[in-house]
C-alpha positions in Angstrom: 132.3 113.4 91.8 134.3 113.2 89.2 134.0 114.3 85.7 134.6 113.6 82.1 138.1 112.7 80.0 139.8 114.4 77.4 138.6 114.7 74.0 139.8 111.7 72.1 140.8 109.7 75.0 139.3 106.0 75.6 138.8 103.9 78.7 142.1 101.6 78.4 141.3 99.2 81.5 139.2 98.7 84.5 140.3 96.3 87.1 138.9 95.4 90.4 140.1 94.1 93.3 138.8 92.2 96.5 140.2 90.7 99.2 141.2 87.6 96.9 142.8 89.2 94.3 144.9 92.9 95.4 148.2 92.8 95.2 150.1 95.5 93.1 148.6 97.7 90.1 150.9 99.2 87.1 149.6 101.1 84.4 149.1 100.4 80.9 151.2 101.4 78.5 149.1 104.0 77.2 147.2 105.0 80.5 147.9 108.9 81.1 144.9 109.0 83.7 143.2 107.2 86.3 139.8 107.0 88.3 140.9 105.7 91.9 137.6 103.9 94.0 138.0 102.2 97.4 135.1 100.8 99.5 136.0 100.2 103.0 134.8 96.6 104.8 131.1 96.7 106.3 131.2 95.5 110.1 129.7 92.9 111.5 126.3 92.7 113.8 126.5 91.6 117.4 124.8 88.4 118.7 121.5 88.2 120.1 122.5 88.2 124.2 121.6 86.6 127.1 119.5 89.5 128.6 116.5 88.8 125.9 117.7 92.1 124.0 118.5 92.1 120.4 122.0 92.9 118.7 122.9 96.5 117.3 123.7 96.5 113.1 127.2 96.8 111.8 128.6 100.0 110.4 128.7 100.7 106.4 132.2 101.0 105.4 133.7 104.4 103.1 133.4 104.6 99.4 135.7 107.6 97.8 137.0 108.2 94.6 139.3 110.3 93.8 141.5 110.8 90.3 145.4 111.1 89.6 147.5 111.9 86.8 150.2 109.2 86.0 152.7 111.9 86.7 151.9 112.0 90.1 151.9 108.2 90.9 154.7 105.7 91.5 155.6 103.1 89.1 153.6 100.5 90.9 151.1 100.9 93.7 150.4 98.5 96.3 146.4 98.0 96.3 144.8 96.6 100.2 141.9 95.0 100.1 140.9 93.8 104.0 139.1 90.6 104.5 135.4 90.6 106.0 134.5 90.1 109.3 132.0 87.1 109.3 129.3 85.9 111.2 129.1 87.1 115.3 128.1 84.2 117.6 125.3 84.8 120.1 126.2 86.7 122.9 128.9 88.7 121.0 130.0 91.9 119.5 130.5 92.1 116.1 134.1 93.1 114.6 135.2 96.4 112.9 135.1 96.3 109.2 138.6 97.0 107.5 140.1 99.2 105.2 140.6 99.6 101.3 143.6 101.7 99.9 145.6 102.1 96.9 149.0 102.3 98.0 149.4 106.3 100.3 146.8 107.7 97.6 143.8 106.7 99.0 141.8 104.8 101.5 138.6 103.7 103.1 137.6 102.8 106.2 135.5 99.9 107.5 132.5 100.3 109.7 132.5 100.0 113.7 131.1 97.1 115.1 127.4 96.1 116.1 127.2 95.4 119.8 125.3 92.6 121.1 122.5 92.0 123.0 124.5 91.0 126.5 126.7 93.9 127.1 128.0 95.9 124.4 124.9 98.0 123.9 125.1 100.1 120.7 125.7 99.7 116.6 128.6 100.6 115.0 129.1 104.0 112.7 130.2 104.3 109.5 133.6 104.7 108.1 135.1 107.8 107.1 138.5 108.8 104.6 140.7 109.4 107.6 139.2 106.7 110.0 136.9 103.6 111.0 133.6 104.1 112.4 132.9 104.4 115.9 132.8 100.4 117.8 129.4 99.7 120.0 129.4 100.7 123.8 129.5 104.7 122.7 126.6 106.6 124.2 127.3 109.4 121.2 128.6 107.7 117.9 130.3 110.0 115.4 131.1 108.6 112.2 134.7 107.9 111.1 137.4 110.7 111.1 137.2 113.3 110.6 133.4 113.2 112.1 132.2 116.3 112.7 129.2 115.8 115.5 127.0 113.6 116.9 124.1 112.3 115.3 124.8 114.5 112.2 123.8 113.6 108.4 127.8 114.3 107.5 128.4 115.0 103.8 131.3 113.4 102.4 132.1 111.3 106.9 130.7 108.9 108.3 127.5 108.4 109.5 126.3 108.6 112.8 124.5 108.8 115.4 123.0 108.8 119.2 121.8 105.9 121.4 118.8 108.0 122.8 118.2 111.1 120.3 118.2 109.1 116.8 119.2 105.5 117.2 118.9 104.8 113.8 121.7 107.0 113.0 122.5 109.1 109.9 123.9 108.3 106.4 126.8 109.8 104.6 126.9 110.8 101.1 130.1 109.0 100.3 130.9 107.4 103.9 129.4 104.6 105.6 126.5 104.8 107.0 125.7 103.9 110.9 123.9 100.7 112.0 120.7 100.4 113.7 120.4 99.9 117.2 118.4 96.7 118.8 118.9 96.8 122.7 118.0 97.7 126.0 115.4 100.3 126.0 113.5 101.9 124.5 112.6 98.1 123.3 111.7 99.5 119.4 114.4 98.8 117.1 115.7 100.8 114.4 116.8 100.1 110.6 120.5 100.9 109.7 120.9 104.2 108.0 121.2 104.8 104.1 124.2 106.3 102.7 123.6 108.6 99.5 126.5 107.0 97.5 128.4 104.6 100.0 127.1 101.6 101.7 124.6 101.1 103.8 123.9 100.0 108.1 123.2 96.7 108.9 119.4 97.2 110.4 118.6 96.2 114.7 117.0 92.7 115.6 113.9 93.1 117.9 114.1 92.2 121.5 111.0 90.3 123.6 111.1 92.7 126.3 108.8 94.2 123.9 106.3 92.2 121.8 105.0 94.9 119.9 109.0 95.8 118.9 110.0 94.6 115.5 113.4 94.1 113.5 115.0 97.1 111.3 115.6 96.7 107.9 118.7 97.0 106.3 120.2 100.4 105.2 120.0 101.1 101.1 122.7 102.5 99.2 121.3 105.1 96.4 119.1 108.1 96.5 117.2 108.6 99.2 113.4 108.9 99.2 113.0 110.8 102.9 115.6 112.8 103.6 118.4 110.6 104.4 117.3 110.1 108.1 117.3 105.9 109.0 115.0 104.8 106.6 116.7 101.6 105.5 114.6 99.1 103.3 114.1 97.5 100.2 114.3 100.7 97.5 118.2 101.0 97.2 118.3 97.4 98.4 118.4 97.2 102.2 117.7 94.1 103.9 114.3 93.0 105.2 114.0 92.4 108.7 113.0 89.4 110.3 109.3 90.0 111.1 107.1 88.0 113.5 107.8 86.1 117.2 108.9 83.1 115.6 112.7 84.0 114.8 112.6 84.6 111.4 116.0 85.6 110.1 116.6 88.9 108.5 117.7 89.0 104.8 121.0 89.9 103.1 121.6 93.5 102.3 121.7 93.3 98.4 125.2 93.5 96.6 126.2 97.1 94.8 125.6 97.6 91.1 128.6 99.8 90.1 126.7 103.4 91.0 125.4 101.7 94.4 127.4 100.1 96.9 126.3 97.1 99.4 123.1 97.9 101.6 122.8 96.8 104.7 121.7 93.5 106.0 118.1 93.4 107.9 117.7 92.6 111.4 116.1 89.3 113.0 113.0 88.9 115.2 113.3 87.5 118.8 111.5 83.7 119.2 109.1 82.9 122.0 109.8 79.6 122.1 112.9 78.8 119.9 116.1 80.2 118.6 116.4 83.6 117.9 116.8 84.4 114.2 120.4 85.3 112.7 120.9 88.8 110.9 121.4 88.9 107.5 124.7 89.5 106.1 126.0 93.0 104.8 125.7 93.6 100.4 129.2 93.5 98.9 130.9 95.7 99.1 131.2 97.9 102.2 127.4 96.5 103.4 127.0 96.5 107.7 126.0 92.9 109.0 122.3 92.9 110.5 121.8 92.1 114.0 121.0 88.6 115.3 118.1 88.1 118.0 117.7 86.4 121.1 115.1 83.9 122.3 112.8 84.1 125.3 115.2 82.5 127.4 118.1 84.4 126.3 119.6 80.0 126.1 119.1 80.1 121.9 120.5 83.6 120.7 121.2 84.0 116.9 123.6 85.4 115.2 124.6 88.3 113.9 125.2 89.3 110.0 128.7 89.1 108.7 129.9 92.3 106.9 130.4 93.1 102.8 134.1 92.7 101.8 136.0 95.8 100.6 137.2 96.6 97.1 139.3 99.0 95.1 138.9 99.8 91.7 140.6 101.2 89.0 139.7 103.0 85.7 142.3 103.8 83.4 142.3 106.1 80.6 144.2 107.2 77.9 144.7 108.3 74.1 143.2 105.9 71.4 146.1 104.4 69.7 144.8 105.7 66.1 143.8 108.8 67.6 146.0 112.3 68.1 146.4 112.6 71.8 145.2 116.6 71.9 146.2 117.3 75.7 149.9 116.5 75.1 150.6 116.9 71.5 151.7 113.6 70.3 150.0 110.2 68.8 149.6 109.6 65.4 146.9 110.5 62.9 145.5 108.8 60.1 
């Protein structure tokens, strides 16, 4: 977390950046301090598959903060904000999220990607400060370096998780939190994982190997209400999940607020006799893509949610012009 400013000292400028608009950052004239954030890219879902399984949710990407001195910073910093992965076809795995840095300083990792329903069984995990989330097809998913076990609720990593033990997964406080998985068996499918402060899993579609199976909803970003285990839904702003036989889609993981980040897209529901409804898309920023469904054919998959962009921000602070800067002993008075 980080805490207050110096007495007399006034927020000089904020700026943020996105995918559009990084580039290079140099301070203000009178900036003596800054507040460093970077949100790493959300992954996106896999494809309903050809099997009549559901895809797995995308990974949350990383959201860290950190502060820095002036002093301690170059003259100019080179600020990376990675593009989104979008929508996943049918039949497809879904594609890492990317990273967020400002300049050597600091960075955030995207989410790993949701597996489909075909093949690439598993979701993604989140980010972490040293490295992406863990890609579908792991039996064990740790969250992004440096994770530190499977399935673990990791202050400060990753989330993660385990195909068979919680396939939900687990929130971090500050990293990304895992997606929820939507294949094979067992046939219920799980909402992506909350993440205390970062963003949140893109929830499982349901598969009709099951009818009684229905979609996850999207993981929140925010406080959670019970205990940080996969709980993803609407408080925080997590997706809903496609509900139903009919393949209704799953709905976009609501965009972050300033204290939250982007939750988690919900899941979609299989179709009996249609196409299988498309996941909804990740919350900007860092939000995981929710998982697209398949039909009863496995012919008319949908698709799976596209991931929430990444972002870096930048608070800068410094004396007021009128007022005596008291940490260094200079300004003027009036």
């Amino acid at each position: 977390m980080l805490y207050g400013v110096p007495l007399g000292w006034v927020k000089v400028k904020e700026t943020i950046y996105t995918n559009a608009t990084a580039g290079t950052w140099a301070p203000n004239r009178r900036t003596q301090m800054i507040d460093v954030e970077c949100i790493g890219t959300g992954a996106s879902a896999g494809g309903g598959g050809d099997n009549a399984d559901g895809g797995s949710g995308g990974g949350a990407g990383a959201r860290f903060k950190r502060r820095f001195f002036i002093a301690s910073l170059t003259s100019t910093v080179t600020v990376t904000c990675q593009a989104a992965p979008g929508t996943t076809p049918a039949n497809s795995p879904g594609t890492a999220g990317g990273y967020a840095a400002f300049g050597a300083y600091l960075t955030a990792y995207g989410g790993g990607a949701g597996g489909s329903g075909n093949s690439q069984i598993g979701p993604g995990s989140g980010g972490g400060p040293m490295g992406p989330g863990v890609d579908h097809n792991s039996i064990a998913l740790t969250g992004g370096a440096p994770g530190t076990g499977v399935g673990l609720h990791n202050p400060g990593f990753g989330g993660g998780g385990t195909l068979g033990v919680n396939p939900a997964g687990r929130g971090g406080v500050w990293g990304g939190a895992s997606g929820g998985f939507g294949s094979g068996a067992p046939a219920n499918n799980y909402p992506g994982a909350r993440s205390f402060l970062g963003p949140g899993g893109g929830g499982g579609a349901s598969n009709n190997n099951d009818a009684t199976a229905s979609a996850g909803a999207g993981g929140s970003s925010g406080p959670w209400t019970s205990g940080g285990v996969g709980d993803g839904g609407t408080v925080g702003g997590g997706g809903a999940a496609g509900t139903g036989s009919s393949g209704a889609a799953g709905s976009a993981g609501a965009d972050g607020d300033g204290f939250r980040a982007g939750a988690g897209g919900g899941g979609a529901a299989y179709n009996t006799a249609g196409t299988g409804g498309a996941g909804g898309n990740g919350g900007y920023p860092g939000g995981g893509g929710g998982a697209g469904a398949s039909d009863s054919t496995g012919a008319l998959d949908g698709t799976g949610g596209a991931g929430g962009g990444s972002q870096v921000r930048v608070t800068e602070w410094g004396p007021a012009q009128d007022s005596p800067n008291l940490f260094f002993g200079s300004g003027t008075t009036q």
